[in-house]
C-alpha positions in Angstrom: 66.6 90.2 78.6 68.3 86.9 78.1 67.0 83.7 79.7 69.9 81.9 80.9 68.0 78.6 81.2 66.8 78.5 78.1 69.5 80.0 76.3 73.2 79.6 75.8 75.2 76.9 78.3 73.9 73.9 79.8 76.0 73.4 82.5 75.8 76.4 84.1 72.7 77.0 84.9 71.8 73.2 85.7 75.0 74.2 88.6 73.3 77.8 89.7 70.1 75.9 90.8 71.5 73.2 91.9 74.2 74.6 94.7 71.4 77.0 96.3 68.8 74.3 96.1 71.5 71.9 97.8 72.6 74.1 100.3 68.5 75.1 101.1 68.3 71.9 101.6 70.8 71.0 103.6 69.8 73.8 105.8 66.6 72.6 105.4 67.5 69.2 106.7 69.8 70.8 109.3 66.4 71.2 111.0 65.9 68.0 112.1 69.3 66.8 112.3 70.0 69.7 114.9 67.3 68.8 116.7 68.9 64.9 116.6 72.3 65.8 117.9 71.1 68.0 120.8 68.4 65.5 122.1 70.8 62.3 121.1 73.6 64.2 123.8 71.8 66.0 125.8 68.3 64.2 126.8 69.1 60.1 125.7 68.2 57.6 123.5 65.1 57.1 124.0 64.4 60.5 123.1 66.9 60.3 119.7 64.7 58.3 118.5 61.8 60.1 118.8 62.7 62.9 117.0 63.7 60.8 113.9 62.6 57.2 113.2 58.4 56.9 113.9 57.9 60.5 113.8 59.7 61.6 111.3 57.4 58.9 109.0 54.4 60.2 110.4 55.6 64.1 109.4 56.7 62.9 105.9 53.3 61.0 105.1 51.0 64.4 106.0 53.6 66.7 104.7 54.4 65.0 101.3 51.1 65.6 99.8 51.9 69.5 99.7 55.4 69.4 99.0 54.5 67.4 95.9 51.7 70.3 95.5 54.0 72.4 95.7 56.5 71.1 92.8 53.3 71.2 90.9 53.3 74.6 91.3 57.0 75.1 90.0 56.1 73.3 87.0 53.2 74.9 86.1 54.6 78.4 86.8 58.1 78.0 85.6 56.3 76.7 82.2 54.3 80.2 81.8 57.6 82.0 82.8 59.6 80.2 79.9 56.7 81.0 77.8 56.3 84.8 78.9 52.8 84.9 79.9 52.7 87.0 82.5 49.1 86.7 83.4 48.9 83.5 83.9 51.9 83.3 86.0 50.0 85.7 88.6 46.8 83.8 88.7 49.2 80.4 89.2 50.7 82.5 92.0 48.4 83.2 94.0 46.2 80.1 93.4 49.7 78.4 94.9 49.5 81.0 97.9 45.9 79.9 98.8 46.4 76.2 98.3 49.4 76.9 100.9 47.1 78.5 103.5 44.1 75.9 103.2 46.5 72.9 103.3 48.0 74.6 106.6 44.7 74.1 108.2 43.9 70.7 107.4 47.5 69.0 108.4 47.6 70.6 111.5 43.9 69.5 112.9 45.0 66.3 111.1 48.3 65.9 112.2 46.6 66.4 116.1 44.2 64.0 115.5 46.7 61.1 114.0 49.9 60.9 115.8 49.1 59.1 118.8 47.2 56.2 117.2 49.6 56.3 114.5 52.5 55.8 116.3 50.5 52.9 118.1 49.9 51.1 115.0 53.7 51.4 114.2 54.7 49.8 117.4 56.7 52.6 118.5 58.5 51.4 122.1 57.1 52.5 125.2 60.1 54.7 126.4 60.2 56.4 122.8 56.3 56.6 122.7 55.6 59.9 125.5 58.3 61.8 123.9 57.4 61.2 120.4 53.7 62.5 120.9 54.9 65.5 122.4 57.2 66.4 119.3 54.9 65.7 116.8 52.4 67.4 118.4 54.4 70.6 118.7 55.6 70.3 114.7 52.3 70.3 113.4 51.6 74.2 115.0 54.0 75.4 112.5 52.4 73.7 109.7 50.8 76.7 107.9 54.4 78.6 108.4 56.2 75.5 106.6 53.6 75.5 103.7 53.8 79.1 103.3 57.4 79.3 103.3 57.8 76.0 100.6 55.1 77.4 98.5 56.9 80.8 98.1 60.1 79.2 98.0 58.6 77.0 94.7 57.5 80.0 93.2 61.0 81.7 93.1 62.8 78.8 92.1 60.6 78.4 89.3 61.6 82.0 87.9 64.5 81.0 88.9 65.6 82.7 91.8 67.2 79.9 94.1 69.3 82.3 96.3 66.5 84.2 98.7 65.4 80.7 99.2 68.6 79.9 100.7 69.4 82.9 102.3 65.7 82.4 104.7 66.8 79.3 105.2 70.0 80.1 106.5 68.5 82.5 108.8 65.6 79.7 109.9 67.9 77.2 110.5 70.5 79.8 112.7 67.5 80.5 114.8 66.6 77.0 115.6 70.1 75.9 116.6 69.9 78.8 119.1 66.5 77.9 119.9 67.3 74.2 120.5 70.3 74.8 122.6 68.0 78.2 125.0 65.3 75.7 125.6 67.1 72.0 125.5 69.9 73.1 127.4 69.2 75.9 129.5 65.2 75.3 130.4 66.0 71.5 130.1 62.2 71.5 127.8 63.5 68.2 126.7 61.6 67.1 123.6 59.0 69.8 123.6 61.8 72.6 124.0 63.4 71.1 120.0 59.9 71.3 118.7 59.3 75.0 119.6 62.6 75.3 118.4 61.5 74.0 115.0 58.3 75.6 114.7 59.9 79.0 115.7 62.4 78.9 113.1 59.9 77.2 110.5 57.9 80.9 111.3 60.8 83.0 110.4 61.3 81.3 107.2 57.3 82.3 106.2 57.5 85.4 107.4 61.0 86.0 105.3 59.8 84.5 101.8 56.0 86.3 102.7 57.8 89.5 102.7 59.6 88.9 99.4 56.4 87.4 97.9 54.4 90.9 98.6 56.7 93.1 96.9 55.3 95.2 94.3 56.3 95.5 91.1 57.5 92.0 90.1 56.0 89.2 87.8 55.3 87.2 90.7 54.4 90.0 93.1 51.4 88.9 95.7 48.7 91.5 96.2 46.4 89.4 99.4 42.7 90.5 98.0 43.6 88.6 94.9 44.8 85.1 96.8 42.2 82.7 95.8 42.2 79.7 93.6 41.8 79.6 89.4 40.2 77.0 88.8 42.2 76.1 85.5 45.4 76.9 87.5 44.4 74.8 90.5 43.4 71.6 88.1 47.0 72.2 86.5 48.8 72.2 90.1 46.8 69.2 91.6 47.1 67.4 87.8 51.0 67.6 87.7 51.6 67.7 91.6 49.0 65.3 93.0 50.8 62.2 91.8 54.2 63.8 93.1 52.9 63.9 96.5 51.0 60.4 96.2 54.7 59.0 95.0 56.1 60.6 97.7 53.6 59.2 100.4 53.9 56.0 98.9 57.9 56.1 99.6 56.1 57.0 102.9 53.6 54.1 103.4 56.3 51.4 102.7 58.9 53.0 105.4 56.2 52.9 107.6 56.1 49.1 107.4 59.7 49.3 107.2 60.1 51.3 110.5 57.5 49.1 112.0 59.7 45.9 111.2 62.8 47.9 112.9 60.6 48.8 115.7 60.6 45.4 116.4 64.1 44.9 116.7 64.2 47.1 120.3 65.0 50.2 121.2 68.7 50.3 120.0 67.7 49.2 116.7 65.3 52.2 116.5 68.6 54.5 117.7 70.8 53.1 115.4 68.3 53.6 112.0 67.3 57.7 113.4 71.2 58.1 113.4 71.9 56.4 110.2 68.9 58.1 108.8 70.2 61.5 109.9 73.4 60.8 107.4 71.4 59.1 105.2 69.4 61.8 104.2 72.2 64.4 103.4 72.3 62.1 100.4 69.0 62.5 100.1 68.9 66.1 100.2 72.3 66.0 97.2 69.9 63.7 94.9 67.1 65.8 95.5 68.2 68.9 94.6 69.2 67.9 91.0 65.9 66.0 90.7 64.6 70.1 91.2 67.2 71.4 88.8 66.4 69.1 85.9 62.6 69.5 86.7 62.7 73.4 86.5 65.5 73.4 83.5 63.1 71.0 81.9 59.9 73.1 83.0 61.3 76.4 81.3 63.1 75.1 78.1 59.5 73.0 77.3 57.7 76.3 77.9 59.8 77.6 75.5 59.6 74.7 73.3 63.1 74.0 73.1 62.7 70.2 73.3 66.4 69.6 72.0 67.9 71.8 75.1 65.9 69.8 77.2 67.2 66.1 76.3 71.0 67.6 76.6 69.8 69.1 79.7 68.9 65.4 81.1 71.9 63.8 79.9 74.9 66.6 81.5 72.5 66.3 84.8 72.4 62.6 84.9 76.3 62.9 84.5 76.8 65.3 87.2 74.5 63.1 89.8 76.2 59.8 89.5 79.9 61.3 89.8 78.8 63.6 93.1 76.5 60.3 93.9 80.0 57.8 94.0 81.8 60.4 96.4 79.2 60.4 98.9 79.4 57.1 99.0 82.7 56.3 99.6 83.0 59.1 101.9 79.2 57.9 103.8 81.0 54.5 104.3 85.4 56.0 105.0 83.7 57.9 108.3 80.9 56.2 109.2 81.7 56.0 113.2 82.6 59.6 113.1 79.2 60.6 111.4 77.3 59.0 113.6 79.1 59.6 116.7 77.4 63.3 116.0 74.3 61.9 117.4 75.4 59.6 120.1 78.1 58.3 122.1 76.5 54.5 122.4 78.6 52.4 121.3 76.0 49.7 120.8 74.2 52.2 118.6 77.3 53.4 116.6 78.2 49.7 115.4 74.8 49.2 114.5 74.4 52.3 112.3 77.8 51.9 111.0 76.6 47.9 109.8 73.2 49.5 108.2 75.7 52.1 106.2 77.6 49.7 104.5 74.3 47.6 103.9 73.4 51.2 101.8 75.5 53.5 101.0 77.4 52.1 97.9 74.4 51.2 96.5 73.0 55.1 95.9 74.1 55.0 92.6 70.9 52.6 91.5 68.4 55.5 92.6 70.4 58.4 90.2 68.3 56.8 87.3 64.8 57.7 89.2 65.7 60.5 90.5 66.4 62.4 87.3 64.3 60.4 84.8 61.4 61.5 86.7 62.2 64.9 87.2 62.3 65.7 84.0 59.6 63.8 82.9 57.7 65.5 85.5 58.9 68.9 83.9 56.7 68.1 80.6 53.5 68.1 82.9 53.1 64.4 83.3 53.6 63.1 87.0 51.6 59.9 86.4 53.5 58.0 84.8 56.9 58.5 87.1 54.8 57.8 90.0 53.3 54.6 88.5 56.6 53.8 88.0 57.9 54.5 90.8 55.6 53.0 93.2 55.3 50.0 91.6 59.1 49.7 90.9 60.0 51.1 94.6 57.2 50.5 97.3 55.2 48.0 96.0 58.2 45.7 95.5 60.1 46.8 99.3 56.7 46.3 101.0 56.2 42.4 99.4 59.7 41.5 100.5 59.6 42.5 103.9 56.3 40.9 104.1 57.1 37.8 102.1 60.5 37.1 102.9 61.1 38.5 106.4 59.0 36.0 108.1 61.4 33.6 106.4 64.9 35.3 107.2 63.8 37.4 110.6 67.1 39.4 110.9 67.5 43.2 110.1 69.7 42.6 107.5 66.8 41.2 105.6 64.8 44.6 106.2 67.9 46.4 104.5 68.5 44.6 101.1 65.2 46.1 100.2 66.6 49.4 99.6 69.1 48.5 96.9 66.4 45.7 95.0 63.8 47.8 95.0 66.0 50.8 93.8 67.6 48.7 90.7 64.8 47.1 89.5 62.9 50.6 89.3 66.0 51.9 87.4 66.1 49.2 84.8 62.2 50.4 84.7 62.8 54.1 84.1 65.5 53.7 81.6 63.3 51.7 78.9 60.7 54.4 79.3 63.2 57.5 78.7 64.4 55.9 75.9 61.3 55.0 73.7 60.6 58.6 74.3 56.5 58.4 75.0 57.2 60.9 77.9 58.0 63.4 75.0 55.6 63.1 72.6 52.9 63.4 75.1 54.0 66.6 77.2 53.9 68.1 73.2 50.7 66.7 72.2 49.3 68.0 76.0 50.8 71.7 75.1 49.1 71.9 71.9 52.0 71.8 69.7 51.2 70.2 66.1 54.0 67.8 65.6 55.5 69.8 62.3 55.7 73.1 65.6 57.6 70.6 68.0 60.1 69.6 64.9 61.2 73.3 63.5 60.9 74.4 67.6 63.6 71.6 68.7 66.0 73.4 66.3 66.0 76.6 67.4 
């Protein structure tokens, strides 16, 4: 049976992962943002921001690590799919399935544990403070059900199934609007009514890709007396997705110092960014989902030691990102007001969201370079080097200005120049190491391949 990613057009199936991966994500995202527009109208401002802003920090930095896990997985997987070795796929399967379950247990009891000092240290405002401990506390219930369902998910996308992903999510996300509006609206639950809304749905979703996952018969199929960990697989997951999930917390780490600077700005400030942020990550979601395509395209065609495919591969997907990359951007910054208007009716809030747009927006095209470049070099097996990069480039630099020039200039604006900085300077970065073409030569010399094998396999 043909291989569609590792043989014939580029383009096409670079597109088929990444419109399911976009829309899961979307709907993925739709979690939160749901959850935004319903306590933004319906409970106040003081509750907006508690659903986005500090808590939504404190979620990304304990949920990163796995989700960086769990790309580790789709590389390592999608590699023995590309290379047909159907044992090893299984044991990389179901060593995923039990890192899922353990990691379930050790965010929740340390999510519990962390919130409320956390979001003490941040300096989150008194009137946002009560309701944001509820929520988090609530979201980190469901942890084990969000791990399970973005473990499974990885391991279909990585044979390259993208559409059952999509479809659960769908279905999660239709449950929590319902959700949100029986308990928010009707029970008047507040806060705590949108995160049993969100842990509900996030339960769905496991139970959906769970039931998938345990069908016989398949190369991936799960059989539960064989979910344990393989050691070899394991070191191969943690090795490639480790540094993905340290990168990611790092991103973490300096909004964190970044949300405590807008923290200090009151409580209209703190509005104003968890409205923006709610538009703001749609992008987010559109760059992310071809940072998955290229890193499974590149996964499977390196497998299969097509090393030619996967250079053209990078090139028609950095294409593809900056031209969707410039429409969002004029069309973040045309309807700005109306965007945010979703989430609140303050006017105070709205020109303030609508000012930190235009401070961001057109300047998304100086992240396509990292987002890309690293997925793909991430697709070889090496994750250290794009997050060295990367957190140097991105977080170290974003952190030292706000705490070297900030004092100096003590205005929000200040706070917001970070982004596009810290974004161009990591892009000047990445482009000089794709082109000397080190990334390359060491994913080959990792797999095994003597460099005549990697020369006559790049033709085929």
């Amino acid at each position: 049976m043909q291989n569609q990613i590792t043989e014939g057009s580029i383009l096409k199936p670079l597109l088929s992962f990444f419109f399911p991966i976009l829309l899961g994500t979307f709907f993925q995202q739709l979690y939160n943002t749901v959850d935004a527009i319903i306590v933004g109208n319906f409970v106040g401002t003081a509750a907006l921001g508690a659903v986005g802003g500090p808590t939504a920090v404190i979620i990304n930095f304990l949920v990163n690590l796995f989700v960086g896990l769990s790309s580790g997985a789709t590389v390592v997987i999608a590699q023995y799919y590309g290379a047909r070795q159907g044992d090893q796929l299984r044991e990389a399967v179901h060593t995923g399935i039990a890192l899922a379950l353990a990691a379930g247990v050790v965010v929740t009891a340390v999510g519990l544990l962390v919130s409320a000092p956390v979001l003490g240290l941040m300096g989150t405002p008194e009137d946002v403070m009560t309701y944001a401990i509820t929520y988090l506390r609530v979201y980190f219930c469901g942890s084990i059900a969000s791990f399970i369902y973005n473990m499974g998910a990885s391991i279909l996308r990585a044979i390259g199934d993208t559409r059952r992903p999509l479809y659960f999510l769908m279905a999660a996300c239709l449950t929590n609007i319902v959700l949100d509006l029986f308990f928010v609206v009707i029970l008047d639950l507040a806060v705590l009514g949108v995160g049993l809304a969100t842990v509900l749905s996030q339960v769905v979703s496991a139970v959906l890709v769970a039931v998938s996952l345990l069908r016989p018969g398949t190369v991936y199929s799960v059989v539960p007396r064989e979910i344990r960990f393989h050691k070899d697989k394991l070191a191969a997951i943690v090795r490639i997705g480790l540094p993905a999930g340290v990168q990611s917390n790092m991103y973490t780490i300096s909004n964190m110092v970044l949300q405590s600077c807008i923290n200090s700005f009151g409580t209209v400030t703190v509005a104003a960014w968890t409205a923006f942020g709610k538009v703001d990550s749609f992008y987010w979601l559109i760059s992310g989902a071809f940072g998955v395509s290229i890193t499974t395209f590149v996964s499977q065609n390196f497998g299969a030691r097509k090393y030619d495919r996967v250079k053209k591969g990078v090139l028609v997907c950095l294409a593809l990102t900056f031209s969707v990359t410039a429409v969002v951007s004029i069309l973040f910054c045309g309807a700005a007001p109306a965007l945010l208007r979703l989430f609140t009716n303050d006017t105070a809030v709205i020109e303030l969201g609508h000012h930190v747009m235009w401070f961001t927006a057109p300047f998304y095209a100086t992240f396509v370079c990292i987002e890309i470049f690293s997925g793909a070099v991430r697709g070889t097996g090496d994750s250290l080097k794009p997050m060295l990069l990367t957190c140097s480039g991105v977080c170290v630099l974003r952190v030292l200005w706000v705490l070297l020039v900030l004092p100096h200039f003590p205005v929000l604006e200040t706070v917001l120049v970070s982004y596009p900085i810290s974004w161009t300077v990591t892009s000047i970065l990445y482009i000089i190491y794709y082109a000397r073409g080190n990334w390359l030569r060491r994913g080959i010399a990792r797999a095994g391949l003597a460099p005549e094998d990697a020369a006559l396999s790049s033709k085929s």
